[in-house]
C-alpha positions as CSV (number, residue, x, y, z in Angstrom):
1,X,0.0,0.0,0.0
2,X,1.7,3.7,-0.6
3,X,1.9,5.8,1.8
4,X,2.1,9.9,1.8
5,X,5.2,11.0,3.6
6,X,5.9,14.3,3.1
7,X,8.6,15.2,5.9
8,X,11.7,13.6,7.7
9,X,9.2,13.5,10.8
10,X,6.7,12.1,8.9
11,X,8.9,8.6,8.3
12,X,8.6,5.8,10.9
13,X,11.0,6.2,13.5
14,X,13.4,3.0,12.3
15,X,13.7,5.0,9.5
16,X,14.9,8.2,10.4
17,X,17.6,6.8,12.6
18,X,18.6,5.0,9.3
19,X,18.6,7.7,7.5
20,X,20.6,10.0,9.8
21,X,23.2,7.6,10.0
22,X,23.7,8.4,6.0
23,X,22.4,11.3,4.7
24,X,23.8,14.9,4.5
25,X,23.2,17.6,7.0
26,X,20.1,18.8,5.4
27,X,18.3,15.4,5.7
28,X,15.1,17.3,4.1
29,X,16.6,18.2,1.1
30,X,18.5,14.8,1.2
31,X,15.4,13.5,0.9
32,X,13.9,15.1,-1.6
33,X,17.7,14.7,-4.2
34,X,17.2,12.1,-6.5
35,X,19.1,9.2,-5.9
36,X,21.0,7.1,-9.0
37,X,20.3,3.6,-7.4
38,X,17.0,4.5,-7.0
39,X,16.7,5.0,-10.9
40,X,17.1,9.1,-10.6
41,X,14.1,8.9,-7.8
42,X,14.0,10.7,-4.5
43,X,14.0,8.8,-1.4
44,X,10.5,9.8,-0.7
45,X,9.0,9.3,-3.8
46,X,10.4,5.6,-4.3
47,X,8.8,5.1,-0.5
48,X,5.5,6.8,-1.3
49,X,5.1,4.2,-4.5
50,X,3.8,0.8,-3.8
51,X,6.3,-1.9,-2.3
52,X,8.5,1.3,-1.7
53,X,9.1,0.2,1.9
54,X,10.8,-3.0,1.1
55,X,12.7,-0.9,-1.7
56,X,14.2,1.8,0.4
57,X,14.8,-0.8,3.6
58,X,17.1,-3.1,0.5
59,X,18.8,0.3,-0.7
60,X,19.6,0.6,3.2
61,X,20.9,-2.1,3.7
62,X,22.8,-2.0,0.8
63,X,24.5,1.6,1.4
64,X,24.5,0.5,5.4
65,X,27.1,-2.1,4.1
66,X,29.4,0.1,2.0
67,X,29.9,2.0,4.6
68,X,30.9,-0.7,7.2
């Protein structure tokens, strides 16, 4: 099901501390950038599309790791 986030305080809390651990100091605008891996889409609009949940928690995961 999509959801409508709109803001960084709008995400679930897992998220945000995800995100924080990765993004820039402007995590709004980080937000809104579009992202190469996510086929030129910004974070929030590949989670507001359907399935974008699992999507953004695998491109997580995957960045998580390259920076480990």
């Amino acid at each position: 099901m999509p959801h409508n986030y709109k803001l960084f305080e709008d995400l679930p809390t897992s998220l945000q501390d995800r995100v924080k651990a990765i993004a820039s100091d402007d995590v709004e605008s980080w937000l809104r950038s579009p992202i190469p891996a996510l086929r030129g889409k910004s974070f929030l609009d590949q989670l507001n599309e359907e399935n974008g949940y699992a999507k953004i928690c695998e491109y997580l995961t995957k960045v998580e790791g390259y920076m480990r």
